[in-house]
C-alpha positions in Angstrom: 0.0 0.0 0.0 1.5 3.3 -1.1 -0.3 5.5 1.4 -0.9 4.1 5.4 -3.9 6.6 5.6 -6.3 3.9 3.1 -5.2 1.0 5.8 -8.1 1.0 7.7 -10.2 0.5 4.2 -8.1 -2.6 3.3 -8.3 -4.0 6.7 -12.2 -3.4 6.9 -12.7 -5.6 3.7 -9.7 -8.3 4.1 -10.7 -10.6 7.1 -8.9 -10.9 10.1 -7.7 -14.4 9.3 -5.9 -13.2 5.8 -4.3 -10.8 8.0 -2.5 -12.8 9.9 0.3 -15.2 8.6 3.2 -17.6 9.8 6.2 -16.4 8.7 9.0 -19.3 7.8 13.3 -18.8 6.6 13.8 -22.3 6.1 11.8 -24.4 3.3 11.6 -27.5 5.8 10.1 -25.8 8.6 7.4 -24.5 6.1 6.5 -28.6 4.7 7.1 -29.3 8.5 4.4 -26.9 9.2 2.3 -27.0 6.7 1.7 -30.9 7.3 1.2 -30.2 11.3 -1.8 -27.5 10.5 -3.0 -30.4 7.7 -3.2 -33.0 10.2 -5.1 -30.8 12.6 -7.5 -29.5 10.1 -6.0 -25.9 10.5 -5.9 -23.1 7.8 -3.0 -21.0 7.8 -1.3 -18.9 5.7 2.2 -19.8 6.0 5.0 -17.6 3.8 8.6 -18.9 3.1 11.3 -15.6 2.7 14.5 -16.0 2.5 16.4 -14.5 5.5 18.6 -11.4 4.9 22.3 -11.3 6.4 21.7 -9.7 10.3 24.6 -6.7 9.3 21.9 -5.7 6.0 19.0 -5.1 9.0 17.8 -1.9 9.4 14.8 -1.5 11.7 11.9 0.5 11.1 11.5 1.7 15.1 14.0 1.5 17.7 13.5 -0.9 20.6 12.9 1.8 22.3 9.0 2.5 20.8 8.7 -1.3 21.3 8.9 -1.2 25.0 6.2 1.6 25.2 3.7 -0.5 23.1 4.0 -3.9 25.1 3.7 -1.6 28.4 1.0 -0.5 27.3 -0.8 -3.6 26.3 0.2 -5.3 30.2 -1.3 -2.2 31.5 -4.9 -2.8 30.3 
């Protein structure tokens, strides 16, 4: 999405299940997983990237703004 302000209008017509996904770096943990949520009769979306080299990370918010959010979230 090119502009965060239209979010809210994706996220009102997409459900809740298609936005929420497992996220896997290795191509065996993603058959691995796939045939768990299989056997249970589970529907998942389950993505397979390929992991980037740690020293090529840059991330978005500091750890900082993390810390604020999960306090937060235990305070309610």
């Amino acid at each position: 999405m090119k502009d965060s302000k239209y979010a809210k209008y994706l996220e009102n017509i997409v459900s809740n299940k298609d936005l929420v996904a497992f996220i896997c770096e290795d191509a065996e943990d993603v058959k691995r997983f796939m045939h768990q949520m299989h056997s249970m009769k589970l529907t998942v979306n389950i993505f397979h990237v390929v992991p980037e080299h740690s020293s090529t990370f840059q991330p978005q918010h500091s750890i900082d703004h993390y810390k604020y959010v999960v306090f937060i979230l235990n305070w309610y």
